[in-house]
Every structure is written in C-alpha cells, then in structure tokens.
Jmol script that loads the backbone (N, CA, C; Angstrom):
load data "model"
ATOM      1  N   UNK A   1      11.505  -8.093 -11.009  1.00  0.00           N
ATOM      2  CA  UNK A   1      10.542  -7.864  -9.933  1.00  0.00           C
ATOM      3  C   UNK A   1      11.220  -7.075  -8.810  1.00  0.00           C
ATOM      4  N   UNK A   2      10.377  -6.135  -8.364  1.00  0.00           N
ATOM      5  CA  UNK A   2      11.177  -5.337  -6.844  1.00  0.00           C
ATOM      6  C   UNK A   2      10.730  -6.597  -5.906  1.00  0.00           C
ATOM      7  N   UNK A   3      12.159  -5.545  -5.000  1.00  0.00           N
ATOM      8  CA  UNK A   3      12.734  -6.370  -3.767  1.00  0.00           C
ATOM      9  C   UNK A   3      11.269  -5.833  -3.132  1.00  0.00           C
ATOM     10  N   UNK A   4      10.873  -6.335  -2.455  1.00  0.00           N
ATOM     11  CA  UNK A   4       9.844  -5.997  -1.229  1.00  0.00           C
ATOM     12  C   UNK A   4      10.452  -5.779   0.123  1.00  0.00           C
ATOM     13  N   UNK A   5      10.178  -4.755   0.728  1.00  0.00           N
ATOM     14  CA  UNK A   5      11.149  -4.790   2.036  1.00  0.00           C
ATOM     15  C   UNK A   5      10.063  -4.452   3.433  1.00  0.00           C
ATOM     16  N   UNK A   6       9.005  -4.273   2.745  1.00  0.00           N
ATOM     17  CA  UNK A   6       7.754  -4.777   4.162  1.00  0.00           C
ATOM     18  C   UNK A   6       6.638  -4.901   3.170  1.00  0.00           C
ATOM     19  N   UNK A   7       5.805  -5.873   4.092  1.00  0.00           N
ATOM     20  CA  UNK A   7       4.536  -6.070   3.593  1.00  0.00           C
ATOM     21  C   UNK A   7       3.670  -6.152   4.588  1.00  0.00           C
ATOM     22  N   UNK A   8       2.652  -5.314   4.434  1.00  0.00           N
ATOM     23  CA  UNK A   8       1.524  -5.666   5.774  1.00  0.00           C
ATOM     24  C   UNK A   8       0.063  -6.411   4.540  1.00  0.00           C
ATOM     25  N   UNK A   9      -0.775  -6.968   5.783  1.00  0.00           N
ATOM     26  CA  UNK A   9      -1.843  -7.453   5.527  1.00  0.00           C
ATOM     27  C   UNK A   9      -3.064  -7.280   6.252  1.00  0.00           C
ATOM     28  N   UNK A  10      -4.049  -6.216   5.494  1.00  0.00           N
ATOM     29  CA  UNK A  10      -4.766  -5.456   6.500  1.00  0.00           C
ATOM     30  C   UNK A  10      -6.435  -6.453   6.169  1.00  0.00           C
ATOM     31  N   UNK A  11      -7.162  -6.898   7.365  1.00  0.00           N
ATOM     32  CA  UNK A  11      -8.452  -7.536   6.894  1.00  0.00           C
ATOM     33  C   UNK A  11      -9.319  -6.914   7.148  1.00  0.00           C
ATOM     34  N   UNK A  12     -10.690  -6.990   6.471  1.00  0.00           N
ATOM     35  CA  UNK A  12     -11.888  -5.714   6.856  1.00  0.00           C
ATOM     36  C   UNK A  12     -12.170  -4.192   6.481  1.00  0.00           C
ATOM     37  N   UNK A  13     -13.122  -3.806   6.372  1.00  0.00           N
ATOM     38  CA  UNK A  13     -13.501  -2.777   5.519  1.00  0.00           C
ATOM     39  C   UNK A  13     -13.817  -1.727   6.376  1.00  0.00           C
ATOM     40  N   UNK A  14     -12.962  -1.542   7.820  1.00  0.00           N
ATOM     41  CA  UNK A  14     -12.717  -0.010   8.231  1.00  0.00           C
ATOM     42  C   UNK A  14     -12.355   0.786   7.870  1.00  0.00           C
ATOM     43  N   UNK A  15     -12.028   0.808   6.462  1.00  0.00           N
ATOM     44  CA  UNK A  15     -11.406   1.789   5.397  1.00  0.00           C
ATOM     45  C   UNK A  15      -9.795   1.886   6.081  1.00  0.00           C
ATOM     46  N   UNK A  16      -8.801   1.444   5.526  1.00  0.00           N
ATOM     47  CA  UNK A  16      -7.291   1.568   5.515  1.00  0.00           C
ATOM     48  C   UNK A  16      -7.074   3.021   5.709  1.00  0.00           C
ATOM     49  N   UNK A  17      -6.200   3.349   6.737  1.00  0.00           N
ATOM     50  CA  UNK A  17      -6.060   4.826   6.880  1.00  0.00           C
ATOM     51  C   UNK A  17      -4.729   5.103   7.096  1.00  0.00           C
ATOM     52  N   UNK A  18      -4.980   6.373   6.452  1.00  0.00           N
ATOM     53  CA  UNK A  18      -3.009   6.880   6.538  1.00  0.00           C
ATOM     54  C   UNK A  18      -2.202   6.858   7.203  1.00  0.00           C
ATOM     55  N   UNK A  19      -2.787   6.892   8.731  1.00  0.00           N
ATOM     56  CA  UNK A  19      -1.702   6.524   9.806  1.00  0.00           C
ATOM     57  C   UNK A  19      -1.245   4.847   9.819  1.00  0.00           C
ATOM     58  N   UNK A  20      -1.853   4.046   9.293  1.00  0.00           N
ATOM     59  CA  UNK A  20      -1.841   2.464   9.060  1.00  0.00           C
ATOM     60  C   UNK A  20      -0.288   2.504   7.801  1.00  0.00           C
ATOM     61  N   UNK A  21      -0.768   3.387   6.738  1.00  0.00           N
ATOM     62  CA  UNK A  21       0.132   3.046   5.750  1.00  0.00           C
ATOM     63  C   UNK A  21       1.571   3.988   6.112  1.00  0.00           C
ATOM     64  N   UNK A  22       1.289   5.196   6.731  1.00  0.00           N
ATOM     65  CA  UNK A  22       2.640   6.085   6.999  1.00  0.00           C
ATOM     66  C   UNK A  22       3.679   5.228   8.239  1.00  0.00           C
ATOM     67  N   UNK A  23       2.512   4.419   9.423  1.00  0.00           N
ATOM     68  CA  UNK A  23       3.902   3.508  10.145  1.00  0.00           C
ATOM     69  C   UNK A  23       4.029   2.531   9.488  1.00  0.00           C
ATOM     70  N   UNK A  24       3.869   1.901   8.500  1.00  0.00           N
ATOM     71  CA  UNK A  24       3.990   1.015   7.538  1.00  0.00           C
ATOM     72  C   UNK A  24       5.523   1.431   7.005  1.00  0.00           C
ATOM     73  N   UNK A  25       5.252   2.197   6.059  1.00  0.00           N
ATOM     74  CA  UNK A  25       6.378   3.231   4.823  1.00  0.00           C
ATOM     75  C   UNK A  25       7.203   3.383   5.814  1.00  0.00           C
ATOM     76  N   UNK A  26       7.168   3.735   7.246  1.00  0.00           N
ATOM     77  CA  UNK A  26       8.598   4.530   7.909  1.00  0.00           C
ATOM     78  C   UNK A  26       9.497   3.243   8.312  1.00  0.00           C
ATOM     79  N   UNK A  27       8.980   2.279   7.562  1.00  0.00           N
ATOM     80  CA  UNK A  27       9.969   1.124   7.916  1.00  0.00           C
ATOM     81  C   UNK A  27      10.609   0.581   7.194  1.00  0.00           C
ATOM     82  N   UNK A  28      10.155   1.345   6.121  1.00  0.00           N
ATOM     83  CA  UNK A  28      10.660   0.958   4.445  1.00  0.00           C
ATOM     84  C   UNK A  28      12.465   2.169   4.149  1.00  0.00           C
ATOM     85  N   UNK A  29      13.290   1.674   3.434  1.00  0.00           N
ATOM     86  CA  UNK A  29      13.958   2.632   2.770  1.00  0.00           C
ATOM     87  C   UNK A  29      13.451   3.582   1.819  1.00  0.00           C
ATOM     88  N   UNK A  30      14.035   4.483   1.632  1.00  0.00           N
ATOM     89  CA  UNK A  30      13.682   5.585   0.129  1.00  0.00           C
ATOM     90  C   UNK A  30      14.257   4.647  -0.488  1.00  0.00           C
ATOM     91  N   UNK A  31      13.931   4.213  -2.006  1.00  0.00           N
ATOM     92  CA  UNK A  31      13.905   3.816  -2.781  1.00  0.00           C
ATOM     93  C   UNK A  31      13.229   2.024  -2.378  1.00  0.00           C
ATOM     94  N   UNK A  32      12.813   1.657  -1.282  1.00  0.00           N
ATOM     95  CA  UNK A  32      12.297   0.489  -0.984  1.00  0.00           C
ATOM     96  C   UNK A  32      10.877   0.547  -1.463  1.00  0.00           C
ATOM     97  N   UNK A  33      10.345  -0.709  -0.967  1.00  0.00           N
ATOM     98  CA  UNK A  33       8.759  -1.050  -1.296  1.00  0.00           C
ATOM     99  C   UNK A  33       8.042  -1.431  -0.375  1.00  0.00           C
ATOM    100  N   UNK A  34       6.949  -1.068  -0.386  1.00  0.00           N
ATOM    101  CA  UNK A  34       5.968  -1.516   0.951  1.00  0.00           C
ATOM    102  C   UNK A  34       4.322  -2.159  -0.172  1.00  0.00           C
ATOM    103  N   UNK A  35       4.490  -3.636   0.202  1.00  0.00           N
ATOM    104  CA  UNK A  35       3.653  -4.150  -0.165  1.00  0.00           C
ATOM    105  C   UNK A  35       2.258  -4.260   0.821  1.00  0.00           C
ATOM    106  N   UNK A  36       1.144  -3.714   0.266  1.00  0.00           N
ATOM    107  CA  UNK A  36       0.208  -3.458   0.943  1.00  0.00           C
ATOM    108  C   UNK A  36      -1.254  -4.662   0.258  1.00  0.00           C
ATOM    109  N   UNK A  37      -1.407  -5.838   0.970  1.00  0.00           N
ATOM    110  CA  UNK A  37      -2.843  -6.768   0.752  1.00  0.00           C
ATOM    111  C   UNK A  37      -3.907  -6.356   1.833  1.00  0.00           C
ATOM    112  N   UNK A  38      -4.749  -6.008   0.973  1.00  0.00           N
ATOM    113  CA  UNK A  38      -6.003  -5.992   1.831  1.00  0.00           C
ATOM    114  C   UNK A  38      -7.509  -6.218   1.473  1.00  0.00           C
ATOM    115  N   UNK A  39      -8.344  -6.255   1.889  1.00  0.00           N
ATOM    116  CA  UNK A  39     -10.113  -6.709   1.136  1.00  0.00           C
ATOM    117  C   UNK A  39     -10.447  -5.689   1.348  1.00  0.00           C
ATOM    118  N   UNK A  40     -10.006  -3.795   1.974  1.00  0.00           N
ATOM    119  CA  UNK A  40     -10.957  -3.340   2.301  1.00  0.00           C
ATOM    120  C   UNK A  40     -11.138  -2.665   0.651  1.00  0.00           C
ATOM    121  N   UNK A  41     -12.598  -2.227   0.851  1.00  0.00           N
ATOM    122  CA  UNK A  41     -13.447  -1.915  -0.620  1.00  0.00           C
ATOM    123  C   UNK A  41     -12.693  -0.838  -0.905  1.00  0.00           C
ATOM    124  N   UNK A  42     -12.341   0.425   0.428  1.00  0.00           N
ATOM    125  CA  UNK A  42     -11.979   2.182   0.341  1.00  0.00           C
ATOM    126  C   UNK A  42     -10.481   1.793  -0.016  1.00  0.00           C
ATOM    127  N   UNK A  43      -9.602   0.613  -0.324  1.00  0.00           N
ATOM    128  CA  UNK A  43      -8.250   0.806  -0.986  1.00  0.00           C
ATOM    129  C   UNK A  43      -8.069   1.314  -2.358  1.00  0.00           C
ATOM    130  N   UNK A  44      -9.097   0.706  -2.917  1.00  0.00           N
ATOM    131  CA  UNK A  44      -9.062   1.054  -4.329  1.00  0.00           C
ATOM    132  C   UNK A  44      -8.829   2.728  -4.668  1.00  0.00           C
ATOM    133  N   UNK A  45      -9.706   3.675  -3.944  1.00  0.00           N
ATOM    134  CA  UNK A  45      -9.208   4.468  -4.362  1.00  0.00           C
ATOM    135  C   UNK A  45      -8.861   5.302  -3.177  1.00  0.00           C
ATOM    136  N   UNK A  46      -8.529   4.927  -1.757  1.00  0.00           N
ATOM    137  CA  UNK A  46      -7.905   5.731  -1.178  1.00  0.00           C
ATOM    138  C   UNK A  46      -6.174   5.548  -1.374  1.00  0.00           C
ATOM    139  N   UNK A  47      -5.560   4.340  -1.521  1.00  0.00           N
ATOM    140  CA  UNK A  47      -4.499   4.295  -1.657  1.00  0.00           C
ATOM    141  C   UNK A  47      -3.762   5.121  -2.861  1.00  0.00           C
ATOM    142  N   UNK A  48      -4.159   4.741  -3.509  1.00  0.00           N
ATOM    143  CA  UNK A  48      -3.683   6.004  -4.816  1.00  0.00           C
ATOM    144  C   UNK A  48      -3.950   6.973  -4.814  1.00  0.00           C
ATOM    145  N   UNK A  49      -4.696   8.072  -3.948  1.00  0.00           N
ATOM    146  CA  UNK A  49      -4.647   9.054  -3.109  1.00  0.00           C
ATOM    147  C   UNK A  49      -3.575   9.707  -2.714  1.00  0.00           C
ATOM    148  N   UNK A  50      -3.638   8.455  -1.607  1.00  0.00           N
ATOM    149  CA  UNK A  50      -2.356   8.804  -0.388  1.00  0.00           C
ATOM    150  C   UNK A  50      -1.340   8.750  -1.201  1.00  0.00           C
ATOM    151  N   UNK A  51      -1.151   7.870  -2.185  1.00  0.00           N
ATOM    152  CA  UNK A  51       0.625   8.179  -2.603  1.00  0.00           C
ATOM    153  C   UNK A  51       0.654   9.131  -3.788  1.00  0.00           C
ATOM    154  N   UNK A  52      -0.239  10.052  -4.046  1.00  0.00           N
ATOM    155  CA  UNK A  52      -0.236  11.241  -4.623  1.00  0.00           C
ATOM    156  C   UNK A  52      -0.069  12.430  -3.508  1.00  0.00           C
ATOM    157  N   UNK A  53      -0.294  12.076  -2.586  1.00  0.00           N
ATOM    158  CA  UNK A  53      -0.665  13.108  -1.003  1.00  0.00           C
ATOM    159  C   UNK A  53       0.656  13.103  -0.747  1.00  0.00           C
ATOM    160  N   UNK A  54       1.067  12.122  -0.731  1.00  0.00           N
ATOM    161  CA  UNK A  54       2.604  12.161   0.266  1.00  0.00           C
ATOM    162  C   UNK A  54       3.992  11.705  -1.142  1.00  0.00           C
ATOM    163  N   UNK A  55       3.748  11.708  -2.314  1.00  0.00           N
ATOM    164  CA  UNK A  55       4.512  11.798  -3.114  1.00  0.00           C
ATOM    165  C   UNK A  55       5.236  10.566  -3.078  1.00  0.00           C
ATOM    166  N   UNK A  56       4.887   9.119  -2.802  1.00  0.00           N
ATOM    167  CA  UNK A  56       5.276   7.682  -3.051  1.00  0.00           C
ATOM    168  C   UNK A  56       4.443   7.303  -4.498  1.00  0.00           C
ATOM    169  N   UNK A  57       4.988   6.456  -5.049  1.00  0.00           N
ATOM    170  CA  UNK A  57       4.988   5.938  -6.076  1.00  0.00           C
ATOM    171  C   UNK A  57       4.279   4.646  -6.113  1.00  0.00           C
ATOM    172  N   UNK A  58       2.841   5.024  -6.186  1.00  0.00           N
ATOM    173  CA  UNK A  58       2.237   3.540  -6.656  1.00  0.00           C
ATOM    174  C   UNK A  58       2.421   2.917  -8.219  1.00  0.00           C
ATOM    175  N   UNK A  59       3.694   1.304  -7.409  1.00  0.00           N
ATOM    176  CA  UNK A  59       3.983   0.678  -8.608  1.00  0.00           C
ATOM    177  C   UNK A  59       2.949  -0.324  -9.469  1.00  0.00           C
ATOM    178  N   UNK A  60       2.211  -0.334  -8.318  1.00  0.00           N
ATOM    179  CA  UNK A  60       1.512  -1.930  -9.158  1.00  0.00           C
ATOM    180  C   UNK A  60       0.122  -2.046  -8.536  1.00  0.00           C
ATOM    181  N   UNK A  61      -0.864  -1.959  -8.833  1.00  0.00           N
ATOM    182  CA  UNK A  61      -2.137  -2.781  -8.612  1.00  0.00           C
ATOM    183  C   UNK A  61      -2.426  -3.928  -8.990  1.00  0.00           C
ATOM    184  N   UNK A  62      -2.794  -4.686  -8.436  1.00  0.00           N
ATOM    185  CA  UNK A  62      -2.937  -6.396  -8.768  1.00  0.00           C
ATOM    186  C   UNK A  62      -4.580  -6.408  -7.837  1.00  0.00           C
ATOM    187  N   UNK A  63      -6.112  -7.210  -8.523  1.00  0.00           N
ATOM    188  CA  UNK A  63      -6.587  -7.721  -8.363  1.00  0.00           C
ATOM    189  C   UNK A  63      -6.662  -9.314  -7.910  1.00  0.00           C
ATOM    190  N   UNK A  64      -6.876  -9.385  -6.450  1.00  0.00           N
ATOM    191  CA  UNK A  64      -6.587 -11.007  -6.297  1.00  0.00           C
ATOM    192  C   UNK A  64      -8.185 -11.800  -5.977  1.00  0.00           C
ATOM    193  N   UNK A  65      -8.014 -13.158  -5.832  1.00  0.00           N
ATOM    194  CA  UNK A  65      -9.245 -13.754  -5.817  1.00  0.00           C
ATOM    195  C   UNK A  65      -9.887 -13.194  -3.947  1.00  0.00           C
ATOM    196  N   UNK A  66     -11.098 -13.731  -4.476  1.00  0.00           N
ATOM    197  CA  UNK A  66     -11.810 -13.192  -3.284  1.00  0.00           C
ATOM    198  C   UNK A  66     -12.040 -11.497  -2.212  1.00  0.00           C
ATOM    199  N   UNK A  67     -11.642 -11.115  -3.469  1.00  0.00           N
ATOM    200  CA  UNK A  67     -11.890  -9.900  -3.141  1.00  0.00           C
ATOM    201  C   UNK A  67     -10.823  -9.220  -2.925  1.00  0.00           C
ATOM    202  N   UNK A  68      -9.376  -9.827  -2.300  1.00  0.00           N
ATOM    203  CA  UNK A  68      -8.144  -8.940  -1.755  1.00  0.00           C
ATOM    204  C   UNK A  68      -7.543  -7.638  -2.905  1.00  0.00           C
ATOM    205  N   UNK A  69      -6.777  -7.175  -2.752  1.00  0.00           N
ATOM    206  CA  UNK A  69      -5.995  -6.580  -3.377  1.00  0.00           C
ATOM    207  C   UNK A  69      -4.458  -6.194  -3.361  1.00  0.00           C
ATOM    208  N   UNK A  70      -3.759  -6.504  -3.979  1.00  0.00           N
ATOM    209  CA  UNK A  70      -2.171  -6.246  -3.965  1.00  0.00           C
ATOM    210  C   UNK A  70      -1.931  -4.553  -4.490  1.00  0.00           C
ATOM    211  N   UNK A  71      -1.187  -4.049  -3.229  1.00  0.00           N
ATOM    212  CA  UNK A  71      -0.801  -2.691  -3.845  1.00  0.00           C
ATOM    213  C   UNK A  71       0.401  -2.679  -3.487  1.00  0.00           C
ATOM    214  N   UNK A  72       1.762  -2.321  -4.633  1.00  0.00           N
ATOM    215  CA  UNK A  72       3.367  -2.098  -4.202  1.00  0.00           C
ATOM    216  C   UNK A  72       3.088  -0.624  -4.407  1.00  0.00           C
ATOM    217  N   UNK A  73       3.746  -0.279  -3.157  1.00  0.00           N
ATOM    218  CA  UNK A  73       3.887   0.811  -3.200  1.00  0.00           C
ATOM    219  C   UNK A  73       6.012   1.546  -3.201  1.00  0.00           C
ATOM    220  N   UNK A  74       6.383   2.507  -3.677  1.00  0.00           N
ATOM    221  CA  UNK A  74       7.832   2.532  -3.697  1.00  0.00           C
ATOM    222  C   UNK A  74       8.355   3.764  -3.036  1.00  0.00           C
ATOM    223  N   UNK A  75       8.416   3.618  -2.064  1.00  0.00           N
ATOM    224  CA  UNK A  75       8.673   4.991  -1.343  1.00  0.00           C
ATOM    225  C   UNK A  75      10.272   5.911  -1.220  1.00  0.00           C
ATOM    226  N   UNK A  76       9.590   7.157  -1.726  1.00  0.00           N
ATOM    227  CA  UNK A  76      10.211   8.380  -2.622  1.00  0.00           C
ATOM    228  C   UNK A  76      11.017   9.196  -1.890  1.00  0.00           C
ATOM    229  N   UNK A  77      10.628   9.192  -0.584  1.00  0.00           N
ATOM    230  CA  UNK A  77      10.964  10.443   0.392  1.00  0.00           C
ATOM    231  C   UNK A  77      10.962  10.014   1.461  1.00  0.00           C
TER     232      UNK A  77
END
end "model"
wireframe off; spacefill off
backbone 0.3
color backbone group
C-alpha cells in the first residue's frame, strides 16, 4: 500500500476545483500521494481530468458507502 503523505476531505457538491486540489498536491512530494475523499458528484470525472491536465497519476479509485469517494492521487512533477 502507498505511504499517503496528505489527505484532504472535501464535503458537498460545489464541484471540487483545481485550485482546491493544486494547494492540496503542493504539499505533497514528487513521488508522494495526495489522498483525496469527497461526496461531490463532479469528482468522478473531473478528477481524472485534472491529473491528465497536470500530468499526476491517478492511482486508485475506490467507491465508498454513502456516496463518498476515495481518490489516491501520486504526484509526478
């Protein structure tokens, strides 16, 4: 299992936005992980977006109960 070296936890469906996840990542190492939980609906496919946009490595999607979602993300650059 990766080390996790931040994790945020975002609630509500203002749609997660890139400036949320980029001061997130700038706290992470290159080669670290930024674990991202949240319920909003627009993660699903904005996050795997963004780490095609900015060239991070989405490791893992995980479906959790009640709606949340687990995204590791592994940042590249």
């Amino acid at each position: 299992m990766e080390v996790v070296k931040k994790s945020i936890k975002i609630s509500g469906s203002h749609c997660l936005g890139p400036v949320e996840l980029r001061k997130a990542i700038a706290d992470v190492p290159v080669g670290g992980y930024l674990e991202v939980i949240t319920n909003d609906p627009c993660a699903k496919e904005d996050i795997p977006v963004w780490c095609k946009f900015t060239k991070n490595e989405l490791v893992e999607y995980t479906e959790l109960e009640g709606g949340w979602m687990r995204f590791l993300i592994k940042r590249t650059r």
